[in-house]
C-alpha positions as CSV (number, residue, x, y, z in Angstrom):
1,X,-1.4,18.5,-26.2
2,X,-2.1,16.5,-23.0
3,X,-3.9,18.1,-20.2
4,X,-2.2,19.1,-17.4
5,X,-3.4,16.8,-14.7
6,X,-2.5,13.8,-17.3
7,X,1.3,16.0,-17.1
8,X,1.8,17.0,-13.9
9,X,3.3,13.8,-12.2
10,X,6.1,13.8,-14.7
11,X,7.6,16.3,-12.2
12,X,8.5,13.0,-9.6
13,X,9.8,11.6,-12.8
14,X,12.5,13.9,-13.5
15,X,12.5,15.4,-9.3
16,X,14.3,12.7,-8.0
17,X,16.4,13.5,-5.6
18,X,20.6,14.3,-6.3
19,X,22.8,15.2,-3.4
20,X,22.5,18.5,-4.2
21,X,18.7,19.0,-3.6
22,X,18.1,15.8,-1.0
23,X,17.0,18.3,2.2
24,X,14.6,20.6,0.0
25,X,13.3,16.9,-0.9
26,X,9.7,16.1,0.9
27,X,9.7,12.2,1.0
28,X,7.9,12.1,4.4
29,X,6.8,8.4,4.6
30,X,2.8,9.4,5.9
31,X,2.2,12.2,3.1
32,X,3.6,9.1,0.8
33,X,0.8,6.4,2.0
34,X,-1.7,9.2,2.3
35,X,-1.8,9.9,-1.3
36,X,-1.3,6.4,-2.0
37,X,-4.7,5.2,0.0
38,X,-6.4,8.0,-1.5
39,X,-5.2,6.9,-5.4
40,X,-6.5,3.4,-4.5
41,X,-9.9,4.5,-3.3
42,X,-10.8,5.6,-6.9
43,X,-8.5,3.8,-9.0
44,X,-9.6,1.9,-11.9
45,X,-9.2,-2.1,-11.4
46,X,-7.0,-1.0,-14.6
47,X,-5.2,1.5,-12.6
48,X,-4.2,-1.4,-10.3
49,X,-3.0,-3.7,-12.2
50,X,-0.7,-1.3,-14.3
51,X,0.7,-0.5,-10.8
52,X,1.3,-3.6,-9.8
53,X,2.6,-4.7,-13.1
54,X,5.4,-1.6,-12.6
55,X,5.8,-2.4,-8.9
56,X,6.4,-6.3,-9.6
57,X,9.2,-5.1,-11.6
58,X,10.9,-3.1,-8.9
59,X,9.7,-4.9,-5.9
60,X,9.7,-8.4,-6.7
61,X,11.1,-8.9,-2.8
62,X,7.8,-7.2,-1.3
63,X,5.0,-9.3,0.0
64,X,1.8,-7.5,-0.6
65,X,-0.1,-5.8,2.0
66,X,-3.3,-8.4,1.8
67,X,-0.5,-11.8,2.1
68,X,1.1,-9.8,5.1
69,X,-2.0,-8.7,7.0
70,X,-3.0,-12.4,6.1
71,X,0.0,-14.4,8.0
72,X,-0.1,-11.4,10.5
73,X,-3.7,-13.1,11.6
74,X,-2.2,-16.2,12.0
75,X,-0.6,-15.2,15.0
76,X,-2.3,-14.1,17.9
77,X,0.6,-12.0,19.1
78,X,0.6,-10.1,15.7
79,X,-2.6,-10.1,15.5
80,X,-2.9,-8.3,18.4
81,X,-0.5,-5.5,17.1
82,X,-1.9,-4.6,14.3
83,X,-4.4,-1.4,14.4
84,X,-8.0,-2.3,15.9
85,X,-9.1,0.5,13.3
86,X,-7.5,-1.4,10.2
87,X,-9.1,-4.7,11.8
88,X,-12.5,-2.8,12.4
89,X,-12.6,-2.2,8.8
90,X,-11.9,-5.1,7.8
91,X,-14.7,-6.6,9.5
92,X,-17.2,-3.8,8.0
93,X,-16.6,-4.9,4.9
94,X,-16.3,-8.5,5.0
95,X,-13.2,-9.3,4.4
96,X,-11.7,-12.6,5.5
97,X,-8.0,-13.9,5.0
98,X,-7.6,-16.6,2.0
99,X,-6.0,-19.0,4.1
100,X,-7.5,-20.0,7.0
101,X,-6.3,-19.5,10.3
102,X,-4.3,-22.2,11.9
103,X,-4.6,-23.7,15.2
104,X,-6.7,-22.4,17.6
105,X,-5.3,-19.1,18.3
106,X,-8.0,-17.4,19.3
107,X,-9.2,-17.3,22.3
């Protein structure tokens, strides 16, 4: 017998949502990326990849996040959108886009 943390998510397996039950359903788009961040923070590089093995197979049009934020800091205007927190974090740990930045765009 499995423990029941190893269990428990089985319930979004067989919860999803029928016409019947769709306004008791809590699918709020922040609790979603909440728990997601918090997974990632101490998820195995394992863990990763088995998600983004699944997720490839589902969402083979979505760019990932680090190729968005990427071309998003290729252009000034964007760049200048996105949040100065996410940026500020960035920064404290290093991390620089893969491709370099075109142009001159910044100032």
């Amino acid at each position: 017998m499995k423990p029941a943390h190893m269990t428990s998510h089985l319930g979004l397996v067989t919860s999803t949502p029928t016409a019947d039950n769709l306004a008791t359903v809590n699918s709020d788009p922040k609790r979603f990326r909440r728990a997601a961040v918090e997974w990632l923070a101490s998820a195995t590089d394992d863990e990763t990849e088995q998600m983004e093995r699944v997720l490839a197979e589902h969402a083979h049009h979505v760019r990932p996040l680090v190729d968005a934020v990427t071309d998003a800091l290729q252009h000034r205007d964007s760049a200048m959108r996105l949040p100065a927190t996410l940026l500020a974090t960035l920064v404290a740990h290093n991390w620089q886009p893969s491709a370099p930045l075109l142009g001159s765009h910044a100032a």
